[in-house]
VOKEVEX-613071 format. One record per residue (C-alpha): residue number from 1; residue in three letters; z, y, x. Coordinates in steps of 0.02 Angstrom, whole numbers. Layout:
N
<rec><i>NUM</i><aa>Ala</aa><z>Z</z><y>Y</y><x>X</x></rec>
...
This chain:
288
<rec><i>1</i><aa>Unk</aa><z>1267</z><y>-502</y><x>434</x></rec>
<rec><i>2</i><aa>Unk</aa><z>1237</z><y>-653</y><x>550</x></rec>
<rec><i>3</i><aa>Unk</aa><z>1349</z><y>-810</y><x>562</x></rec>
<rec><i>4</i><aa>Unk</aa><z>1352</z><y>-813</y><x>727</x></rec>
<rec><i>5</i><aa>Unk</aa><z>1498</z><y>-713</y><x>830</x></rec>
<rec><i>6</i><aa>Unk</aa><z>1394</z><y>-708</y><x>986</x></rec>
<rec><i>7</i><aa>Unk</aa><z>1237</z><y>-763</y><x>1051</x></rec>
<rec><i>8</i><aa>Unk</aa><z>1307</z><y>-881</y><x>1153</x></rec>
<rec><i>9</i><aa>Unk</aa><z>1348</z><y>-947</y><x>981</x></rec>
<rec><i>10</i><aa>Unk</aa><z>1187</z><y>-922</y><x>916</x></rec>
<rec><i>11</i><aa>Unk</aa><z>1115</z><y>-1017</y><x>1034</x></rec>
<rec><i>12</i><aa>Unk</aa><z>1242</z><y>-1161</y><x>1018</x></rec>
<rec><i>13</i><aa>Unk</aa><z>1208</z><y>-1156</y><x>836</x></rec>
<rec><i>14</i><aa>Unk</aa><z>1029</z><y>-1181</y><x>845</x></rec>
<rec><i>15</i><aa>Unk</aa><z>1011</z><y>-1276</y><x>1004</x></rec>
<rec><i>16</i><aa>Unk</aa><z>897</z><y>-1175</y><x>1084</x></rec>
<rec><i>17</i><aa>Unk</aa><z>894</z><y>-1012</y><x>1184</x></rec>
<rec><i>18</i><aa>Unk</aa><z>866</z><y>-862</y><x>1089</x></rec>
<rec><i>19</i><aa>Unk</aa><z>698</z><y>-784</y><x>1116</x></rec>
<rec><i>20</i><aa>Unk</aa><z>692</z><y>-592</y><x>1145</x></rec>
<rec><i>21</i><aa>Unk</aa><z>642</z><y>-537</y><x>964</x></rec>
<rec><i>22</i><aa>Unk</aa><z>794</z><y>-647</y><x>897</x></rec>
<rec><i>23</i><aa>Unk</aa><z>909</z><y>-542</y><x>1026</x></rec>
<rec><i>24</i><aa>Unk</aa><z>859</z><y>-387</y><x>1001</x></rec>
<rec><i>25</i><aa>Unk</aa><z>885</z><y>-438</y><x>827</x></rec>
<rec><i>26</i><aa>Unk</aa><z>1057</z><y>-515</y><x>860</x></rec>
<rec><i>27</i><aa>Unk</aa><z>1093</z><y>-362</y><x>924</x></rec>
<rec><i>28</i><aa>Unk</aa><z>1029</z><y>-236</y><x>795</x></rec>
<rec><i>29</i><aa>Unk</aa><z>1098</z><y>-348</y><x>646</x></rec>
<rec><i>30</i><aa>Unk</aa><z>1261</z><y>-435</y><x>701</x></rec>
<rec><i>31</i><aa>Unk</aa><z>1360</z><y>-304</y><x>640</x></rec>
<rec><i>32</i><aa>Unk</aa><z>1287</z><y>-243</y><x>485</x></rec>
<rec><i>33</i><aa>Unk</aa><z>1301</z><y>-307</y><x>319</x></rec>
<rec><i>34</i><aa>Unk</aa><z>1158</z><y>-379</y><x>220</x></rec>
<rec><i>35</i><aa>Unk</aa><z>1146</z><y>-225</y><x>107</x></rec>
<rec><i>36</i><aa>Unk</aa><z>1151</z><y>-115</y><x>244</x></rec>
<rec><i>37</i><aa>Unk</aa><z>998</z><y>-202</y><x>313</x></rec>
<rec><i>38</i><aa>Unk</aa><z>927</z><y>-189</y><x>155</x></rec>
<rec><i>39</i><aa>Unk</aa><z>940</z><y>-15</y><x>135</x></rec>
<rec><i>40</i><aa>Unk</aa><z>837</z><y>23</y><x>300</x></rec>
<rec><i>41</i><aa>Unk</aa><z>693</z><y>-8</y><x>196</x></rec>
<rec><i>42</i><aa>Unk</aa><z>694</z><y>161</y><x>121</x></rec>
<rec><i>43</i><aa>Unk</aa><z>701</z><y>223</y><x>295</x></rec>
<rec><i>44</i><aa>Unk</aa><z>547</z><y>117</y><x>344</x></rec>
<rec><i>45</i><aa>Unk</aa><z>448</z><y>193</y><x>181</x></rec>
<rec><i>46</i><aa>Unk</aa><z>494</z><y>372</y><x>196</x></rec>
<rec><i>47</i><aa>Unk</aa><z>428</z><y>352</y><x>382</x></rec>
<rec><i>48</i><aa>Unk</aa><z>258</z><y>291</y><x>314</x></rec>
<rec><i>49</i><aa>Unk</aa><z>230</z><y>416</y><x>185</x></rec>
<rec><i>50</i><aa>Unk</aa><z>274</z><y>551</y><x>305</x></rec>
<rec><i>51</i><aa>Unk</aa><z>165</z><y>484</y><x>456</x></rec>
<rec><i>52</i><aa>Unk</aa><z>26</z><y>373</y><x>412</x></rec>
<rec><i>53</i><aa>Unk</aa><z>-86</z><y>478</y><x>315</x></rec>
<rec><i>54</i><aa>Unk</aa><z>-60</z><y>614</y><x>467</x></rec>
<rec><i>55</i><aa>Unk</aa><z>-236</z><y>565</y><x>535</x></rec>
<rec><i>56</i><aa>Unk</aa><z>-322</z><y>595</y><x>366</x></rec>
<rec><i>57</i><aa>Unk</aa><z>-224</z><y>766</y><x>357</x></rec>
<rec><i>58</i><aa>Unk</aa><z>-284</z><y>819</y><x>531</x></rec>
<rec><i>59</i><aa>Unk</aa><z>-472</z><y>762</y><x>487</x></rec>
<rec><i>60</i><aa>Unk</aa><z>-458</z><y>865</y><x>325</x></rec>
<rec><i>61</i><aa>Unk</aa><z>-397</z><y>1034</y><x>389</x></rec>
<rec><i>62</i><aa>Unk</aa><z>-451</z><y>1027</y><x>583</x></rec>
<rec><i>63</i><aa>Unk</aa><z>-598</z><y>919</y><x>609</x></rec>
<rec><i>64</i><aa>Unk</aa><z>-652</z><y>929</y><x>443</x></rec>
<rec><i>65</i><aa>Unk</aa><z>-853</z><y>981</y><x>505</x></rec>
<rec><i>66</i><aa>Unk</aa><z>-862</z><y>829</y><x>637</x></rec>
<rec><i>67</i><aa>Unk</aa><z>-781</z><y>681</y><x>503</x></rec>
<rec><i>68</i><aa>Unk</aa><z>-881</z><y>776</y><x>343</x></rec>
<rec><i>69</i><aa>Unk</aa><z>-1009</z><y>648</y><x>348</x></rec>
<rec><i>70</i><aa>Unk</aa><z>-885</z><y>516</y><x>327</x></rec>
<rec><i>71</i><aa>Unk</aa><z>-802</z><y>605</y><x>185</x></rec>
<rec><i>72</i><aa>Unk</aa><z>-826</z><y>488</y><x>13</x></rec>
<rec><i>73</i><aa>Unk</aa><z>-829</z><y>664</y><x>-93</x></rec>
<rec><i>74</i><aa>Unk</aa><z>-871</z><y>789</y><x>51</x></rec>
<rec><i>75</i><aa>Unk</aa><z>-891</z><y>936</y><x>-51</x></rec>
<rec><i>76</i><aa>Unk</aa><z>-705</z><y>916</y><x>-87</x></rec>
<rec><i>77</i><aa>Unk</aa><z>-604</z><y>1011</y><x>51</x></rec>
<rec><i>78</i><aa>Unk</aa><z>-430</z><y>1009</y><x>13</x></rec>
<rec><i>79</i><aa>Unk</aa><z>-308</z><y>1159</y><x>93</x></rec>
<rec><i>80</i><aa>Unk</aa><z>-139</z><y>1150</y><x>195</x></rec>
<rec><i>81</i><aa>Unk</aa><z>-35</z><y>1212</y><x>23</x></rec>
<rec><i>82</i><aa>Unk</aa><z>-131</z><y>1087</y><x>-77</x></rec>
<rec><i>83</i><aa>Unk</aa><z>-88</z><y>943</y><x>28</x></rec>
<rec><i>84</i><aa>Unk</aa><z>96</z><y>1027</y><x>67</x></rec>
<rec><i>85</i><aa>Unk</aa><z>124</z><y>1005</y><x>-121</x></rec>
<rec><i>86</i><aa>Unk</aa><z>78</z><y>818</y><x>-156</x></rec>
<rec><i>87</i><aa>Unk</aa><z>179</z><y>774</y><x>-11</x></rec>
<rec><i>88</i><aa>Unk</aa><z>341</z><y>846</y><x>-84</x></rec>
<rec><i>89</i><aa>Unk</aa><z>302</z><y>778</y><x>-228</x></rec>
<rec><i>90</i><aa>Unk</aa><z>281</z><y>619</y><x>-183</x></rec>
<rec><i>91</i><aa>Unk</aa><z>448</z><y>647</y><x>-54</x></rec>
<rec><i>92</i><aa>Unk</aa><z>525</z><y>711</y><x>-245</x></rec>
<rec><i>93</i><aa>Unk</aa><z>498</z><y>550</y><x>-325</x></rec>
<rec><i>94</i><aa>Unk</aa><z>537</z><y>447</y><x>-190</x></rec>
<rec><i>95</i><aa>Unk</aa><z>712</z><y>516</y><x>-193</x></rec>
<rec><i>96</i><aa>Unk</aa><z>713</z><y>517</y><x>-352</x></rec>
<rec><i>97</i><aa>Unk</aa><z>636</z><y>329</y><x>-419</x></rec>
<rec><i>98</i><aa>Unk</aa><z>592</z><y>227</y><x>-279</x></rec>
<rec><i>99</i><aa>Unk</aa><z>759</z><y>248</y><x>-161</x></rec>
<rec><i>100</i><aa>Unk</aa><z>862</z><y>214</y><x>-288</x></rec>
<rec><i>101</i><aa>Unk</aa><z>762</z><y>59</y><x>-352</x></rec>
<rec><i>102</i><aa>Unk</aa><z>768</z><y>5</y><x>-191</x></rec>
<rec><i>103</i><aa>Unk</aa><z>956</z><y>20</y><x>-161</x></rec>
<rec><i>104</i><aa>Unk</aa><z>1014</z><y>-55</y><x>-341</x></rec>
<rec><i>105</i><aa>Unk</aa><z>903</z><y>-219</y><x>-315</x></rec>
<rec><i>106</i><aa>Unk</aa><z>1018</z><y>-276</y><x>-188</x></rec>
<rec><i>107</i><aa>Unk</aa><z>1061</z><y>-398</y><x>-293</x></rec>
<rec><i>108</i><aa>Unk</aa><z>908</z><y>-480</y><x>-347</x></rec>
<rec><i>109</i><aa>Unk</aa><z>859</z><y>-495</y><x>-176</x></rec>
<rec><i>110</i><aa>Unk</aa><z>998</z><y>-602</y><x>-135</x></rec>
<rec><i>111</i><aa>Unk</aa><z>963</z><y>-699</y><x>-284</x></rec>
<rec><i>112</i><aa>Unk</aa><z>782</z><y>-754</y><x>-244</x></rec>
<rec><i>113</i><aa>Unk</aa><z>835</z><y>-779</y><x>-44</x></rec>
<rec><i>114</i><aa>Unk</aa><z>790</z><y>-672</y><x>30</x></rec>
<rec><i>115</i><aa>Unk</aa><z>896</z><y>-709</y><x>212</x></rec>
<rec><i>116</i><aa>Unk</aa><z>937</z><y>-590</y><x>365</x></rec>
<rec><i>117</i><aa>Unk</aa><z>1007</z><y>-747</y><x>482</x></rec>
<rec><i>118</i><aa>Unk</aa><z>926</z><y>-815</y><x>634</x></rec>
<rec><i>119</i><aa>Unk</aa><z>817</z><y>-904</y><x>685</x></rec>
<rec><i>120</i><aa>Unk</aa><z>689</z><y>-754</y><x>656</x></rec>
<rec><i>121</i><aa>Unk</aa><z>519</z><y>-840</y><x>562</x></rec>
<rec><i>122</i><aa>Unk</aa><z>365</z><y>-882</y><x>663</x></rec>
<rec><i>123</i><aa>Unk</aa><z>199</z><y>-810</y><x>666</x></rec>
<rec><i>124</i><aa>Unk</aa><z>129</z><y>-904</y><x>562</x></rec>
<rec><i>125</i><aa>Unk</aa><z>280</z><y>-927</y><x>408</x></rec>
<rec><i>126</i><aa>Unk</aa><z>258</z><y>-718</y><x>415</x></rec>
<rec><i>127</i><aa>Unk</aa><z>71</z><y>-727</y><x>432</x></rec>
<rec><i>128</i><aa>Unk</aa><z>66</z><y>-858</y><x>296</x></rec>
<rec><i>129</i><aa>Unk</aa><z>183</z><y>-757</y><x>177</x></rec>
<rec><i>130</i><aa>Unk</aa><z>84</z><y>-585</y><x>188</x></rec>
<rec><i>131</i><aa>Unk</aa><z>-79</z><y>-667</y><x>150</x></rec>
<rec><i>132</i><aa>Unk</aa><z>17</z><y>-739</y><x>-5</x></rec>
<rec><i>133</i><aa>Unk</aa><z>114</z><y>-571</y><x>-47</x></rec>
<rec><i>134</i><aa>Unk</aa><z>-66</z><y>-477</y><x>-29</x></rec>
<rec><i>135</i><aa>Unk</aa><z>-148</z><y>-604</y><x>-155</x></rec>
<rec><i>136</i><aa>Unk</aa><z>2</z><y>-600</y><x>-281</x></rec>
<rec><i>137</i><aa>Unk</aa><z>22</z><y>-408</y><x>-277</x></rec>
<rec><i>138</i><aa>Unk</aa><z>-171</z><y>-374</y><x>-301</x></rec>
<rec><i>139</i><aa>Unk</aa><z>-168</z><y>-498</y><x>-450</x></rec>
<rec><i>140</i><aa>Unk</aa><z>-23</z><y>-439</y><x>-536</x></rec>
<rec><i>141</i><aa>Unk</aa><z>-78</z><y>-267</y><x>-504</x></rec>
<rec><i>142</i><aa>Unk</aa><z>-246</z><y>-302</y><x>-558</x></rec>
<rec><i>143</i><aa>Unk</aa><z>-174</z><y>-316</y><x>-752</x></rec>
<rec><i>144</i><aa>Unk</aa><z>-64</z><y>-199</y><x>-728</x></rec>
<rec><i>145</i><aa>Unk</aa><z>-178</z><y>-60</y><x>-682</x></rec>
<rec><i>146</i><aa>Unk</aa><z>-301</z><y>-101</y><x>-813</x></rec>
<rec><i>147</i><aa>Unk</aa><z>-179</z><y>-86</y><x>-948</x></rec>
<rec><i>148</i><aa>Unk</aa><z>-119</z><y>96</y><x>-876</x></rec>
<rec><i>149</i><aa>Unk</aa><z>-292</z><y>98</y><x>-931</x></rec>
<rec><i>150</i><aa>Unk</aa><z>-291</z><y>99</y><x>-1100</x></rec>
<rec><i>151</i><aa>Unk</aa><z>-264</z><y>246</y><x>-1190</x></rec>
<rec><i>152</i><aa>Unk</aa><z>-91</z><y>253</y><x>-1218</x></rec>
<rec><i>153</i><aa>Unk</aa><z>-62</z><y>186</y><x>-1034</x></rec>
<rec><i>154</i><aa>Unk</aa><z>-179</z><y>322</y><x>-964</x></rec>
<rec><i>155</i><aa>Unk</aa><z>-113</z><y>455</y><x>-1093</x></rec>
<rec><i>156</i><aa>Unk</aa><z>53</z><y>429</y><x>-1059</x></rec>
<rec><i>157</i><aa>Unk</aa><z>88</z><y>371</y><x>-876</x></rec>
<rec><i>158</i><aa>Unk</aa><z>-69</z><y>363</y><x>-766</x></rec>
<rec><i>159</i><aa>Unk</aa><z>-130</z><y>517</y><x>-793</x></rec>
<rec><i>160</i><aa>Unk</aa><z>-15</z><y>588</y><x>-678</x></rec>
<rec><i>161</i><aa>Unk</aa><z>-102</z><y>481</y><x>-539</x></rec>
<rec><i>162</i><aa>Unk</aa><z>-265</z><y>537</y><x>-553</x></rec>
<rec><i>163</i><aa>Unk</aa><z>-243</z><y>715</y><x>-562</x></rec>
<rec><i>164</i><aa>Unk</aa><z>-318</z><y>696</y><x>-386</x></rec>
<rec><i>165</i><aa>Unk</aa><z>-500</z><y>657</y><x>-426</x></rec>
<rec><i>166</i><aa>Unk</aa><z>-535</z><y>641</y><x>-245</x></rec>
<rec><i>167</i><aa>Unk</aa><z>-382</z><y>568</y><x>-176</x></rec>
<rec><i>168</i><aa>Unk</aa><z>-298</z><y>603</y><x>-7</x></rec>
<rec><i>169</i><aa>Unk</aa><z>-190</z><y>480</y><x>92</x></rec>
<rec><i>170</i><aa>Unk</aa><z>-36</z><y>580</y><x>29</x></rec>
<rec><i>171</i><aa>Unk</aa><z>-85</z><y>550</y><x>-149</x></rec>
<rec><i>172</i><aa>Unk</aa><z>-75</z><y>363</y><x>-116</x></rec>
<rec><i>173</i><aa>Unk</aa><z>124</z><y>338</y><x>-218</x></rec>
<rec><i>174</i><aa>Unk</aa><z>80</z><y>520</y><x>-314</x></rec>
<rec><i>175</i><aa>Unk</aa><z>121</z><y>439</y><x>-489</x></rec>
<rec><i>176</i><aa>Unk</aa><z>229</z><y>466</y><x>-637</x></rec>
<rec><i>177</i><aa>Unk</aa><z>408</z><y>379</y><x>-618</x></rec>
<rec><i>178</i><aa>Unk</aa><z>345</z><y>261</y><x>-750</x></rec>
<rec><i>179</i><aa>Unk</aa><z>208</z><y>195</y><x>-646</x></rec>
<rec><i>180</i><aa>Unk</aa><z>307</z><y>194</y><x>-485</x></rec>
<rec><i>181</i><aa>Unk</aa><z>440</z><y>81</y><x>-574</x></rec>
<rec><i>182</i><aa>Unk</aa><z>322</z><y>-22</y><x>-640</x></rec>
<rec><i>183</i><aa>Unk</aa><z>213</z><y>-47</y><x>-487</x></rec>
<rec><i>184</i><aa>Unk</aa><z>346</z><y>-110</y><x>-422</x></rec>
<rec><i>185</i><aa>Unk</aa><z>347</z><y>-288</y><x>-488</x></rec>
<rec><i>186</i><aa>Unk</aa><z>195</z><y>-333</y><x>-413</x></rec>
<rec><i>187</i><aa>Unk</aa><z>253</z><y>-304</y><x>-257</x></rec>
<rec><i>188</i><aa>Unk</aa><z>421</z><y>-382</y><x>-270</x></rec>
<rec><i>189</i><aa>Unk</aa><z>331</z><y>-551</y><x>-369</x></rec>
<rec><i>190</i><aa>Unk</aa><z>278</z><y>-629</y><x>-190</x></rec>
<rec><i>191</i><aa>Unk</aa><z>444</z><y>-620</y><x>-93</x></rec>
<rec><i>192</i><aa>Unk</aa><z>514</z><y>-663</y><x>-254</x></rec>
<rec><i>193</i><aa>Unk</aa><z>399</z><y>-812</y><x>-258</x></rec>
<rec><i>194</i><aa>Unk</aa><z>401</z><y>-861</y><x>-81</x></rec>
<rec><i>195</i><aa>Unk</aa><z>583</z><y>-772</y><x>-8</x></rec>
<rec><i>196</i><aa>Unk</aa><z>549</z><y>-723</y><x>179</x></rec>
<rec><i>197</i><aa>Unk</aa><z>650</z><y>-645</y><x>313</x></rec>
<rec><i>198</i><aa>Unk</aa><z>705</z><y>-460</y><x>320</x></rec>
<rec><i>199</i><aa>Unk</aa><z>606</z><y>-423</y><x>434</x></rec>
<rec><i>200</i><aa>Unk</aa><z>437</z><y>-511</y><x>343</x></rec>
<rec><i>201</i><aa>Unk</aa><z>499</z><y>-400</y><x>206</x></rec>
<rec><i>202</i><aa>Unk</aa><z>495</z><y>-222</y><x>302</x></rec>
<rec><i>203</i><aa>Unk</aa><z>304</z><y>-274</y><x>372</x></rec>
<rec><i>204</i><aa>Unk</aa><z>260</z><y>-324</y><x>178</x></rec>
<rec><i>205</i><aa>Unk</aa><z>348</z><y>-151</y><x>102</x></rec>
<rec><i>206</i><aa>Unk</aa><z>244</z><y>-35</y><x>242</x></rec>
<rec><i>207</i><aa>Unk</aa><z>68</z><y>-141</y><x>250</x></rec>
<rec><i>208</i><aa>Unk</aa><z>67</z><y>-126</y><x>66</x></rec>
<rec><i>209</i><aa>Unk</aa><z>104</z><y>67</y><x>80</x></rec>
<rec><i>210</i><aa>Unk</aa><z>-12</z><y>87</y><x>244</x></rec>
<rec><i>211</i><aa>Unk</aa><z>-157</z><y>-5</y><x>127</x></rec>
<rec><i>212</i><aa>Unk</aa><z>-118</z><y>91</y><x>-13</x></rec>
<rec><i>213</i><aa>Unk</aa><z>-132</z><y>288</y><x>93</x></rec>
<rec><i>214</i><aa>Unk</aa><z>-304</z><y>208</y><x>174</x></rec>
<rec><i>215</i><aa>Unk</aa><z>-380</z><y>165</y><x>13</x></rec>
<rec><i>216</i><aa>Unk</aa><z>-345</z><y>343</y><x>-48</x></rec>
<rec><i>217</i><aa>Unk</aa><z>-371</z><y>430</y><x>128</x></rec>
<rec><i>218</i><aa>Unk</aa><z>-545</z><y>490</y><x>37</x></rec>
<rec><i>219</i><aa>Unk</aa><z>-638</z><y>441</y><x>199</x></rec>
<rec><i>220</i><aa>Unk</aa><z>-743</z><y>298</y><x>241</x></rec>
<rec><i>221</i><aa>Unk</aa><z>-768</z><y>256</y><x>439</x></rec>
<rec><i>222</i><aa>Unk</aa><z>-872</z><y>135</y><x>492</x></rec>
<rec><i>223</i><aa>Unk</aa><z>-758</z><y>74</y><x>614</x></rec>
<rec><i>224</i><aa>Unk</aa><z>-630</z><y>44</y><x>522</x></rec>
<rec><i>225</i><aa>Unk</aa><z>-561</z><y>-135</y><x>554</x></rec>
<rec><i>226</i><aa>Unk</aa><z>-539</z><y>-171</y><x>365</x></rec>
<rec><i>227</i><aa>Unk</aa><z>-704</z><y>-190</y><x>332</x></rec>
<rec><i>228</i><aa>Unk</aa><z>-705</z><y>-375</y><x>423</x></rec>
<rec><i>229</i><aa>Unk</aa><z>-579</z><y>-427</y><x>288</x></rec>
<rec><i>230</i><aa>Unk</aa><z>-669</z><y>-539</y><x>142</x></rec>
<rec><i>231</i><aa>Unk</aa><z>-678</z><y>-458</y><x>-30</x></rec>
<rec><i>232</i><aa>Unk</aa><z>-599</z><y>-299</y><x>25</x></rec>
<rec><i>233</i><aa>Unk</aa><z>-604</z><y>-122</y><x>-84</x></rec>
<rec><i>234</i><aa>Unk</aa><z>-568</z><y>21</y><x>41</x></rec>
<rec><i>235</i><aa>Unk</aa><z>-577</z><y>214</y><x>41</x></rec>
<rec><i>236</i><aa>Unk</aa><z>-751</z><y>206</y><x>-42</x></rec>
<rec><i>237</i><aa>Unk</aa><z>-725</z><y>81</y><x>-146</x></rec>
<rec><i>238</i><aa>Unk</aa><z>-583</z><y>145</y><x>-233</x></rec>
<rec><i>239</i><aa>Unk</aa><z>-629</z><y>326</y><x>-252</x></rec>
<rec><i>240</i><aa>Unk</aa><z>-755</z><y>296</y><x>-359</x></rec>
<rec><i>241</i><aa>Unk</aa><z>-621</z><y>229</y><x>-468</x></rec>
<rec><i>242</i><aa>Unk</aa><z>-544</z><y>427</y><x>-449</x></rec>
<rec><i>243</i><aa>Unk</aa><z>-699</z><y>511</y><x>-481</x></rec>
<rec><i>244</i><aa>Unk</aa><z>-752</z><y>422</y><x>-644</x></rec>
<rec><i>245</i><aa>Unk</aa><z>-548</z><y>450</y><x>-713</x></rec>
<rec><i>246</i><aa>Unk</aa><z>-502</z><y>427</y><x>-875</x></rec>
<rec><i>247</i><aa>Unk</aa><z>-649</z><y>335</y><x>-918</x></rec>
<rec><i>248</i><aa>Unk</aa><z>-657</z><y>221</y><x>-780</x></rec>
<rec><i>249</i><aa>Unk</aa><z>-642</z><y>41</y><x>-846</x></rec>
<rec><i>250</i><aa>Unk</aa><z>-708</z><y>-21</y><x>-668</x></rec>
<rec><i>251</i><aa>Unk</aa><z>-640</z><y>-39</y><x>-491</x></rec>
<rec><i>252</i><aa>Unk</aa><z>-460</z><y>-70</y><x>-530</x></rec>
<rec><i>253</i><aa>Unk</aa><z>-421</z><y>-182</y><x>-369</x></rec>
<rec><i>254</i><aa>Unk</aa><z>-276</z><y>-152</y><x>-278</x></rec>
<rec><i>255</i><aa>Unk</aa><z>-321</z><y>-212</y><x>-101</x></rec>
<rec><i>256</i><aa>Unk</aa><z>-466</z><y>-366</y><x>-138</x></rec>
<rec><i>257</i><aa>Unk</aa><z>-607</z><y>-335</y><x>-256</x></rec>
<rec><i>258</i><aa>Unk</aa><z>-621</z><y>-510</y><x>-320</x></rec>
<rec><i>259</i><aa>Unk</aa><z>-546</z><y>-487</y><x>-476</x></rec>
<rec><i>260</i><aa>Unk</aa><z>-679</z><y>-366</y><x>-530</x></rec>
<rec><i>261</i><aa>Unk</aa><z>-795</z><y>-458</y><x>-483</x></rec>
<rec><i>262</i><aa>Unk</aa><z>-711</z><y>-608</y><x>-600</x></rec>
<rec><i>263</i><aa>Unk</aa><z>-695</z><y>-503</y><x>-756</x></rec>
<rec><i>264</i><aa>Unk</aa><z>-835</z><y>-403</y><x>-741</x></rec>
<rec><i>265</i><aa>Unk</aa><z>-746</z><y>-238</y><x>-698</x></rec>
<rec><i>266</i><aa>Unk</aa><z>-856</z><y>-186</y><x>-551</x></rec>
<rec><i>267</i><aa>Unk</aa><z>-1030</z><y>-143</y><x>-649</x></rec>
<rec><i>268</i><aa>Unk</aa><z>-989</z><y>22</y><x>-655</x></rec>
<rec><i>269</i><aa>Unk</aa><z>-979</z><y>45</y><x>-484</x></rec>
<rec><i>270</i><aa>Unk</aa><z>-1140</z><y>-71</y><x>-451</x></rec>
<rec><i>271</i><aa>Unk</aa><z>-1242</z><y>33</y><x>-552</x></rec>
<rec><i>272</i><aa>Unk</aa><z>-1175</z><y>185</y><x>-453</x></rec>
<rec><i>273</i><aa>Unk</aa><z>-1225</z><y>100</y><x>-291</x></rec>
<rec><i>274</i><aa>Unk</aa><z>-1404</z><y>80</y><x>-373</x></rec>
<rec><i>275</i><aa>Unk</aa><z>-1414</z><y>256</y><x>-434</x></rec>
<rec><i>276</i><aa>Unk</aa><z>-1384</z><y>316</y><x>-265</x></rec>
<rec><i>277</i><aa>Unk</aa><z>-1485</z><y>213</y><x>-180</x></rec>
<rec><i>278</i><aa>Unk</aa><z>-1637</z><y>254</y><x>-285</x></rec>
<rec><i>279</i><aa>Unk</aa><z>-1584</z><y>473</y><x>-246</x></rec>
<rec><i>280</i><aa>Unk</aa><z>-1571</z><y>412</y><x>-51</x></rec>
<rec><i>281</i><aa>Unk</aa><z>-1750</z><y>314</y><x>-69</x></rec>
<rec><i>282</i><aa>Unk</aa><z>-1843</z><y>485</y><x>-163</x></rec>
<rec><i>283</i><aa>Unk</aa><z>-1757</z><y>589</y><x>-41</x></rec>
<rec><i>284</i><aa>Unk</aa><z>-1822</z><y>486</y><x>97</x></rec>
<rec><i>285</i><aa>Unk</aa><z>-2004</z><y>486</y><x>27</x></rec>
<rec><i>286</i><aa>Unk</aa><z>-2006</z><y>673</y><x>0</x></rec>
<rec><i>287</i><aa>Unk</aa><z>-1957</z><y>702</y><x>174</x></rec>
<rec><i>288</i><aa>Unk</aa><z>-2096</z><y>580</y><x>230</x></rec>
């Protein structure tokens, strides 16, 4: 809830006029509490489960001969039950886990300072935040996934995430409650580290998610605008990491692939890369 008991007071208070984000926000947020803010965030993720990996879906069961070639595992068509399913199971355990993690860490939020009040930040505190939220969450989650990993991790939790050998944008939170509550650290460690703004924290909670359901989409189009980002995995990258499964002790980046390229955790995939260039090369000469 903001101190202010109009804008005229808001403006007063911080000697300025307010800009037209920091109305609209006046007026969206003057009369709700902090927690009720708070809680939108579950309304924010439900909306990008439901509608983000839409395009993917539409690709996969209507235009699934014209964006084939861009498929990562193209003999893998999956059907409209198939993909009904992981989507209310997903929906299932986000009622279930997430939601109420969400609503019950009220607290802790308030504790790190996290704030709702105006002034809203600038471009560049939020810019500067999510580059440091990315970096923290992809190292934290780094460890994290490579223990799930191991095989008691992989036995007992992550299993239930890669029962989709050739993932789907839907499949992107499709995880035991375990992993889901676990995950979640790693993306609560940057705000925790650096506290933002509300609103910085709804564009952190869905980029993660929207990265997240486009690493799993299972396709891999040239034009997609992630590729000009440094050191980042993507669709292809990271379905290799589904199609080895329970073996695969390589490609476990979250969003950057720097990491495995640190600790060595990307040779797996390099000699993948090598083996199908040398198939692509023989096929090419027999064809010559």
């Amino acid at each position: 809830m903001l101190q202010y008991g109009s804008l005229e007071g808001a403006e007063l208070g911080l000697g300025r006029n307010l800009t037209v984000a920091e109305k609209l926000w006046y007026a969206y947020s003057a009369e709700k509490s902090d927690y009720i803010l708070y809680t939108h965030t579950c309304l924010f993720l439900f909306l990008v489960f439901s509608l983000v990996p839409l395009p993917w879906v539409l690709a996969e069961l209507h235009w699934f001969d014209a964006m084939n070639k861009f498929k990562v595992q193209p003999r893998i068509r999956r059907s409209f039950p198939e993909l009904v399913k992981c989507y209310k199971d997903v929906i299932i355990n986000f009622i279930l886990v997430v939601a109420p993690l969400i609503l019950v860490s009220f607290p802790v939020l308030k504790w790190v300072g996290i704030r709702t009040s105006l002034p809203l930040p600038s471009k560049w505190e939020v810019t500067s935040q999510l580059v440091v939220y990315f970096l923290v969450e992809d190292y934290a989650n780094y460890w994290i996934h490579r223990f799930l990993h191991t095989k008691w991790g992989y036995q007992n939790i992550h299993y239930v995430h890669h029962q989709y050998s050739a993932p789907i944008g839907f499949a992107a939170p499709y995880a035991h409650w375990a992993e889901l509550l676990i995950l979640g650290i790693p993306t609560f460690l940057g705000p925790a580290m650096a506290p933002c703004h509300m609103v910085t924290l709804w564009l952190w909670s869905a980029l993660r998610q929207v990265e997240a359901i486009e690493t799993h989409s299972g396709y891999d189009f040239p034009w997609n605008p992630t590729k000009l980002i440094p050191f980042y995995g993507g669709a292809k990258y990271h379905d290799f990491h589904h199609f080895v499964g329970a073996q695969s002790q390589s490609n476990f980046a979250s969003v950057f692939t720097y990491c495995d390229y640190i600790y060595g955790t990307n040779k797996g995939y390099g000699h993948h890369k090598q083996a199908l260039a040398k198939v692509k090369e023989a096929v090419r000469k027999d064809l010559e």
